[in-house]
C-alpha positions in Angstrom: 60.1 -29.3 -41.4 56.5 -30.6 -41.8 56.7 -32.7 -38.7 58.0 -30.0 -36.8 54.7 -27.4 -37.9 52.7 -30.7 -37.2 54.2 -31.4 -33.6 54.2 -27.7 -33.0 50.0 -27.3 -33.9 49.3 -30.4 -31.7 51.1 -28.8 -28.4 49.6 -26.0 -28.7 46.1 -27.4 -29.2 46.8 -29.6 -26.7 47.4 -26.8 -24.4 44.6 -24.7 -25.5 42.4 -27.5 -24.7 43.9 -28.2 -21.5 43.4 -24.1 -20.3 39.7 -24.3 -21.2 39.3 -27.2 -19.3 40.5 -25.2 -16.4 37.8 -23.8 -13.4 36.7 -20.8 -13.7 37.4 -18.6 -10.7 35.2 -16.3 -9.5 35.0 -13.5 -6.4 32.5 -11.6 -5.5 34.7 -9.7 -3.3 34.2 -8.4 0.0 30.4 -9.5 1.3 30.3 -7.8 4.6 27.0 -6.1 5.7 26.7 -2.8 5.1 28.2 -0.5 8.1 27.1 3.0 10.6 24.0 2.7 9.4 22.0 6.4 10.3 18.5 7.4 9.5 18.6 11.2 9.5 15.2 13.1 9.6 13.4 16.0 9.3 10.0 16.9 10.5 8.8 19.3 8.2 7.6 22.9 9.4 9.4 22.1 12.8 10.5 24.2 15.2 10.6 26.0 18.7 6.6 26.4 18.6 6.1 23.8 16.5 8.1 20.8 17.7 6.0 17.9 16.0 5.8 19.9 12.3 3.7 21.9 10.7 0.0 20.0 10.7 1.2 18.6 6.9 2.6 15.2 8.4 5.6 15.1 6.0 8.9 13.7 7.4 12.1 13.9 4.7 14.1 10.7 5.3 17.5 9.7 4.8 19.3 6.8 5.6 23.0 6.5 5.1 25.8 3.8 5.2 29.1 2.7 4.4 28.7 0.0 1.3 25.6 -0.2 0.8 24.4 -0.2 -2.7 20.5 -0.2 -1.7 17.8 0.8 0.7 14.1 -0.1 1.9 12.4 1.7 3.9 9.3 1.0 6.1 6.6 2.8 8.3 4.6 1.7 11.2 2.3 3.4 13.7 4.3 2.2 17.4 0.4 1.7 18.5 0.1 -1.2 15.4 3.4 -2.7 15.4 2.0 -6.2 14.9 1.0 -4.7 11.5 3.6 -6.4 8.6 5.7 -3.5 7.5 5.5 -3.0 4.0 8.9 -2.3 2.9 9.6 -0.2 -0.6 12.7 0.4 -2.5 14.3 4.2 -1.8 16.4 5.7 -4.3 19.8 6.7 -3.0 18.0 6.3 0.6 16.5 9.7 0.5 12.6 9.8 0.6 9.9 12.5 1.9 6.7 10.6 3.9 4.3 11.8 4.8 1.8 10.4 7.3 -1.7 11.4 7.4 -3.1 9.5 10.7 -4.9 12.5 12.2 -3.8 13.9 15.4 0.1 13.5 17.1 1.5 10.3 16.3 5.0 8.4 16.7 5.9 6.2 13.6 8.5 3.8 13.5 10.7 4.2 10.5 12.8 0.9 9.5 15.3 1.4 6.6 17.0 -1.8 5.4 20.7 -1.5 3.7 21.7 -3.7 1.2 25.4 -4.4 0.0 27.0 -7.3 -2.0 25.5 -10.7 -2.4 22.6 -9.5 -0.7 23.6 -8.8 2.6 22.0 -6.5 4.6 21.6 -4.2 7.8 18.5 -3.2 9.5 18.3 -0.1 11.9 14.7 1.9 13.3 14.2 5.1 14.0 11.1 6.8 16.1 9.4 10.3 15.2 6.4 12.1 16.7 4.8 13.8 13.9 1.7 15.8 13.6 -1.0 16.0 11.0 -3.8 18.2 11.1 -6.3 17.7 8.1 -9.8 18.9 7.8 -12.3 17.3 5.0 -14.4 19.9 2.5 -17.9 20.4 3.9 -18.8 19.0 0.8 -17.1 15.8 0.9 -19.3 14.9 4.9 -22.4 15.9 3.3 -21.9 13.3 0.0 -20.7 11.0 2.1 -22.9 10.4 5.6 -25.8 13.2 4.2 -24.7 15.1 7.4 -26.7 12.5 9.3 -26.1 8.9 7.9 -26.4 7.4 4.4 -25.7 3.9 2.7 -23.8 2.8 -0.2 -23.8 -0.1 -2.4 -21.4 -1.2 -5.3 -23.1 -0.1 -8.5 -23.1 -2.9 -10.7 -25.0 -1.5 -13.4 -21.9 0.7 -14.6 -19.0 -0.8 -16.0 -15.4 -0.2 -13.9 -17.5 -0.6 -10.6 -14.4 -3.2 -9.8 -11.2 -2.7 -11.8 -7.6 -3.4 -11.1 -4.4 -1.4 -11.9 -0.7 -0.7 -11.0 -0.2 1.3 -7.5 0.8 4.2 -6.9 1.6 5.7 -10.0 -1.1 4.7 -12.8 -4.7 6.3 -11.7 -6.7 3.7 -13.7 -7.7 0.3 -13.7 -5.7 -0.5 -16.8 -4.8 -4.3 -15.8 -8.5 -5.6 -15.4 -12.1 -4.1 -15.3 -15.5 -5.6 -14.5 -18.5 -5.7 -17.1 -21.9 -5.0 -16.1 -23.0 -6.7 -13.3 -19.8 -9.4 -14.3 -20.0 -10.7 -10.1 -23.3 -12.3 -10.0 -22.8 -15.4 -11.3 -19.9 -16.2 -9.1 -20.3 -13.7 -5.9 -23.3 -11.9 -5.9 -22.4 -10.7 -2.4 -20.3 -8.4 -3.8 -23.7 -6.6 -4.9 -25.9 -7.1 -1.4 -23.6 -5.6 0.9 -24.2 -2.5 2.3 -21.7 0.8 3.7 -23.5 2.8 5.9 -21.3 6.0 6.7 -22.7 8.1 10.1 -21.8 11.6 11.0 -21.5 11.3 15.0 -20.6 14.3 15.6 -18.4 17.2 14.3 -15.3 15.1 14.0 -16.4 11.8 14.6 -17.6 9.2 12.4 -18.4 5.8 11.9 -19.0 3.0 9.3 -21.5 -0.4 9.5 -21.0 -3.1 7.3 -23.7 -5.7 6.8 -23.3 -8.2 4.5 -26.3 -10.7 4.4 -24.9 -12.8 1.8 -21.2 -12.9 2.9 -18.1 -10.6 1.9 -16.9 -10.6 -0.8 -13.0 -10.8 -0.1 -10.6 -13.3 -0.6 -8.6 -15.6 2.0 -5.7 -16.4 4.3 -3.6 -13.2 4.2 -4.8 -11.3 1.8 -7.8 -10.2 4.1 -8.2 -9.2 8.0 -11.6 -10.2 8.6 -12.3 -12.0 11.1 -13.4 -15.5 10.1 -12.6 -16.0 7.0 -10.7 -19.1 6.1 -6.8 -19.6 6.0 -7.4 -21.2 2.4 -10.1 -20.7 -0.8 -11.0 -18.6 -3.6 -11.7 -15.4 -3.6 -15.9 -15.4 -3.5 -18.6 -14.7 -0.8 -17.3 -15.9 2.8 -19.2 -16.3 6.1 -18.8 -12.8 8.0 -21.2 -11.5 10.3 -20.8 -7.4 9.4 -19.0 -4.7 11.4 -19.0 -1.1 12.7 -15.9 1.0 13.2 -14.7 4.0 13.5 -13.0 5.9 10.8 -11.5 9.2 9.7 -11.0 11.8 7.0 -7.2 11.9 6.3 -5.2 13.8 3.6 -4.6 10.7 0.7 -0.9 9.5 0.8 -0.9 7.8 -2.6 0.6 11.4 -3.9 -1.2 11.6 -7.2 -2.6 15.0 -8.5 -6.1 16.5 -7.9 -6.4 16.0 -11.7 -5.9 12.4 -11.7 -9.1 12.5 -10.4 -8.7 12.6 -6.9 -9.9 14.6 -4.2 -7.2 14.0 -2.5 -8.9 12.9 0.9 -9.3 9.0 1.6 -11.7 7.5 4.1 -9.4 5.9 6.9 -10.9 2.7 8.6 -10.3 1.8 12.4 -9.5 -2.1 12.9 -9.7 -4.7 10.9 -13.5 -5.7 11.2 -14.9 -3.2 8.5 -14.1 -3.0 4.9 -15.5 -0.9 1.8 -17.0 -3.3 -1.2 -13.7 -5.8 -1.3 -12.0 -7.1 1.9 -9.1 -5.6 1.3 -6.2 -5.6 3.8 -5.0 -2.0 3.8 -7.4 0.4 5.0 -7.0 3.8 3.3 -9.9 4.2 0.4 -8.9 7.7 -1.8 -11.8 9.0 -3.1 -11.2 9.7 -6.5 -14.4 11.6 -7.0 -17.9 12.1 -4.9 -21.2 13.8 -5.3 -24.3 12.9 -4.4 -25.1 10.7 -6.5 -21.9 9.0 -7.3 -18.5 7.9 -5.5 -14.9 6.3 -6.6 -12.6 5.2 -4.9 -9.3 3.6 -5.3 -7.3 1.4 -2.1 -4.0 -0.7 -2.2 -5.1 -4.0 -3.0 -4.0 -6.8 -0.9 -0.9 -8.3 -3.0 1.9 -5.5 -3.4 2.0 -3.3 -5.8 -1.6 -3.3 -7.1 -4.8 -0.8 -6.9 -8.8 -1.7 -6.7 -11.1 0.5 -8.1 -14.7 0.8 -6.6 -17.6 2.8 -7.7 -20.3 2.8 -5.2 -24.2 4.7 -5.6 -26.5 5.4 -2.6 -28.7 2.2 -1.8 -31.9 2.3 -2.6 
């Protein structure tokens, strides 16, 4: 009777061992694309007398489609299309934009479905979209003195760089700059000069000049012109720049109370920059007076803010 128990515990060990030897097999299932994908949208404040919206420039977005278990959505302006879209993740596909480029406008809208094992669909969608946005009086005169007036970075203030999370967190809670922290390494950062003009009622312009270099950093993290593909970030070899720019309503969407004043300077091209070369172009300002301005811009690797804090040059 004991050989039997024995034989009987060594088959099934046997076995046991045998099954967990066995390959695992695993499916991920079906791993088509996501299907019919449809970007709905809705111009906000349209309608027979107002075909392009209401002036506020916000668009509510949705994109739809069979199996798809995320979305990304991107903008671009169809006039800068060479511009890398930035894409960001969408919730259930359903998002309200809004665009603040002054004036009529068509933006191209790219939404990205995702289903299993990462596969994806990609569809585009145009829209002409209107946004009518007037600065405070106050906000020109602290700016350009009604006239013209230059700006420096303030280095004798601490914060006047700082880095934090974008869009929701308002402060630089990642990294911020000591007193006059820069010189040592990139005193640029301190000689450069932003000179704002008033033109003329709704025109307006900005001149960079930079005698010791930008301070920016390289490759594609920056648009200006001449910098090189490779390098720390430090003082580079640019020659300055004027542009154009424009008052538009900030699209970062946090409250007046964050500070903000919820109006960002909007530079034309790529040849002009405020304080750090950064890529995107939209500078909130967080709060002016005459005395005093701080402004916050997306920094140049996703998902980041700068902070600047600027005083009238000498």
């Amino acid at each position: 009777m004991k050989n039997i128990f024995k034989y009987a515990s060594l088959f099934l060990l046997v076995g046991s061992l045998f099954t967990g030897c066995q390959k695992d097999d695993y499916s991920l299932g079906d791993l088509s694309a996501p299907t019919n994908l449809v970007i709905d949208t809705e111009i906000v404040g349209q309608d027979g007398a107002n075909p392009n919206g209401d002036g506020s420039g916000k668009v509510n977005i949705t994109a739809t489609a069979n199996n798809a278990m995320t979305y990304k959505i991107g903008y671009n302006d169809i006039t800068d299309l060479t511009t890398p879209v930035e894409f960001t993740n969408v919730a259930g596909g359903v998002v309200t934009k809004k665009f603040t480029s002054v004036g009529l406008h068509t933006y191209r809208i790219t939404v990205i479905a995702y289903g299993r094992g990462g596969t994806s669909t990609i569809a585009t969608k145009d829209v002409e979209v209107v946004s009518n946005f007037s600065p405070t009086p106050e906000i020109v005169t602290y700016l350009t003195n009604d006239a013209s007036k230059t700006w420096i970075v303030d280095k004798s203030v601490p914060g006047h760089l700082g880095v934090g999370p974008y869009p929701v967190e308002v402060t630089p809670i990642w990294w911020s700059a000591a007193i006059n922290e820069k010189e040592a390494c990139c005193p640029c950062f301190y000689t450069s000069t932003f000179t704002f003009t008033k033109v003329s009622a709704s025109t307006y312009s900005i001149q960079v000049a930079t005698p010791g270099g930008a301070f920016t950093k390289t490759g594609s993290l920056t648009t200006l012109p001449g910098i090189p593909a490779s390098g720390d970030e430090g003082c580079w070899a640019y020659g300055g720049g004027t542009s154009a720019f424009s008052f538009v309503p900030a699209s970062s969407g946090i409250s007046a109370s964050a500070p903000s004043t919820q109006t960002s300077i909007q530079l034309s091209g790529n040849t002009t920059f405020i304080g750090y070369g950064a890529v995107l172009k939209e500078y909130e300002i967080m709060v002016i007076n005459a005395d005093y301005m701080y402004l916050r811009v997306q920094g140049t690797e996703t998902g980041n803010a700068w902070y600047l804090k600027l005083k009238p040059a000498p």
